[in-house]
C-alpha positions as CSV (number, residue, x, y, z in Angstrom):
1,X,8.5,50.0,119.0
2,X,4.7,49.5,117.7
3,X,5.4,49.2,113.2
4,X,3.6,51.2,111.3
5,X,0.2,48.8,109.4
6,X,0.4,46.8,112.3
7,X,-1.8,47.1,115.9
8,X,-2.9,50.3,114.5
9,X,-5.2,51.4,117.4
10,X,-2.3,50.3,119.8
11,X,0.1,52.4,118.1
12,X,-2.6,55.6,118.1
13,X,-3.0,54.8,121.9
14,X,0.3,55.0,122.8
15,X,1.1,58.3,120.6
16,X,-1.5,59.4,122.4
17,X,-0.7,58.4,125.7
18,X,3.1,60.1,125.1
19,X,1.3,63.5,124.2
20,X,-0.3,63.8,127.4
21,X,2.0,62.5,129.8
22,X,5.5,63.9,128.2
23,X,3.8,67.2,126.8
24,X,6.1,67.3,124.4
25,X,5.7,68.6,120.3
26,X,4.3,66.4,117.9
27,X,7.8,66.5,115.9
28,X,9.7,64.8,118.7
29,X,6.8,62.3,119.2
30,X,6.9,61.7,115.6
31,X,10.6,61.4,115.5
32,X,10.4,58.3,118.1
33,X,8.1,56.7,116.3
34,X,9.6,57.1,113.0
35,X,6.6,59.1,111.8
36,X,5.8,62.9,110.6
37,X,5.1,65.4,113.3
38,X,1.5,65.8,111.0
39,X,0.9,61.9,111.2
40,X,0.8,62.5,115.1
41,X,-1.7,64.9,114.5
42,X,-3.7,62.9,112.5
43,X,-3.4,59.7,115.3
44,X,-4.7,62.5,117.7
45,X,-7.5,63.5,116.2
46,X,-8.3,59.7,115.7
47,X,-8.4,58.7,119.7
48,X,-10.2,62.6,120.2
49,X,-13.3,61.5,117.9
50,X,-12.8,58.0,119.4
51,X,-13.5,59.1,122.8
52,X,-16.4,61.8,122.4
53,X,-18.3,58.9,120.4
54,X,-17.7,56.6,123.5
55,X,-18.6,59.5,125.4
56,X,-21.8,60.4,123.6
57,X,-23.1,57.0,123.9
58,X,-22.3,57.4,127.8
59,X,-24.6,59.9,128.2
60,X,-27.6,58.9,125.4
61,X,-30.8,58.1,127.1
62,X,-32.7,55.3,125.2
């Protein structure tokens, strides 16, 4: 199990990873990790913005 403070973006990755392959609610997610169904939210949002920056720079013309 990834701690929480430590490997950060590897923890986030994985929670994210979980949502889209298991489907399942943030609260069970949460309860695996050892973490609020909200804090899954959060880590979410976090990879989401991630991505459409990495995305936006894929597809910026300089």
């Amino acid at each position: 199990m990834l701690r929480k403070g430590k490997g950060k973006r590897e923890r986030q990755a994985v929670i994210y990873v979980s949502k889209i392959m298991s489907n399942a609610k943030n609260t069970e997610i949460g309860r695996y990790f050892g973490i609020q169904g909200s804090t899954v939210s959060e880590a979410l949002k976090r990879v989401f913005r991630k991505e459409i920056e990495v995305l936006k720079k894929q597809f910026v013309i300089e």
